[in-house]
Steps between C-alpha positions, in 0.01 A plus 500: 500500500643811383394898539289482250342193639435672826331825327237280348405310835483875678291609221255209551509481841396856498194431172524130333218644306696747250562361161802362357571846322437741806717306697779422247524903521470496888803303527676627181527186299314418152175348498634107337827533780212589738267242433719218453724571845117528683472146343792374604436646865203329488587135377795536766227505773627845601140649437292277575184635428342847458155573672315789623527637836120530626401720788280303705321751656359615203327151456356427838561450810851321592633400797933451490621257796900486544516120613782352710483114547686249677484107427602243725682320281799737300624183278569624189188248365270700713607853414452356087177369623376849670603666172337335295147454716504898488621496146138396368355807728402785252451725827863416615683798265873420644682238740814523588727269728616717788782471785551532786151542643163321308571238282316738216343787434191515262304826327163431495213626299123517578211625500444580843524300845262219468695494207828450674332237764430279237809510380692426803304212543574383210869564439591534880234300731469214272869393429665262707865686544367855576603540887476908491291787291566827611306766220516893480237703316583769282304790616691739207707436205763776503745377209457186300758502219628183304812661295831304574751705493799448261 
């Protein structure tokens, strides 16, 4: 990955939805060297998709729980098992293995907090290895950005 690599990826982390032409001249490159190192980037895996961002309090109501668990068992197994039981989750938005502390640490999506209930029965209550949930409610999103910097 070179600089001109790295001016593309800002430019789409910042709008994946300008064409190939506007951002060939954001990042001062012709459109075909443009288009075929955004290819490249892409069949690397480096982007791995492009989606929209959607505010979700514009569309209803929407409850965001910060979710620390704990399992009993840590075997590596069990932690590939966890994953992938919250994997299949469409309200579970990120997990991420965590030390010292929790085990993980899950962002949560819902509706609202019967919303949430059901879900921790589900993912939490239900499965055999979960020894501790400990959740926090968003009560104001103050900065939610997804740009990595480079």
């Amino acid at each position: 990955m070179d600089e001109i690599d790295r001016r593309i990826l800002n430019a789409l982390q910042i709008d994946a939805s300008q064409t190939n032409a506007e951002l060939a001249q954001a990042v001062h490159v012709s459109a075909p060297t443009c288009l075929r190192r955004v290819k490249q980037l892409t069949e690397s895996g480096l982007i791995q998709r492009q989606v929209a961002i959607i505010a979700p309090e514009k569309v209803g109501p929407s409850l965001t729980a910060i979710v620390e668990i704990s399992l009993d068992n840590q075997a590596a197994e069990r932690m590939s098992e966890f994953e992938a039981h919250v994997a299949d989750e469409s309200a579970v938005l990120q997990c991420y293995r965590v030390a010292p502390g929790p085990d993980f640490v899950l962002i949560v999506q819902v509706s609202d907090m019967p919303a949430y209930h059901a879900l921790a029965h589900r993912l939490f209550t239900a499965h055999r290895n979960v020894r501790n949930v400990k959740a926090y409610f968003s009560t104001l999103r103050s900065k939610f950005e997804t740009r990595i910097l480079l």
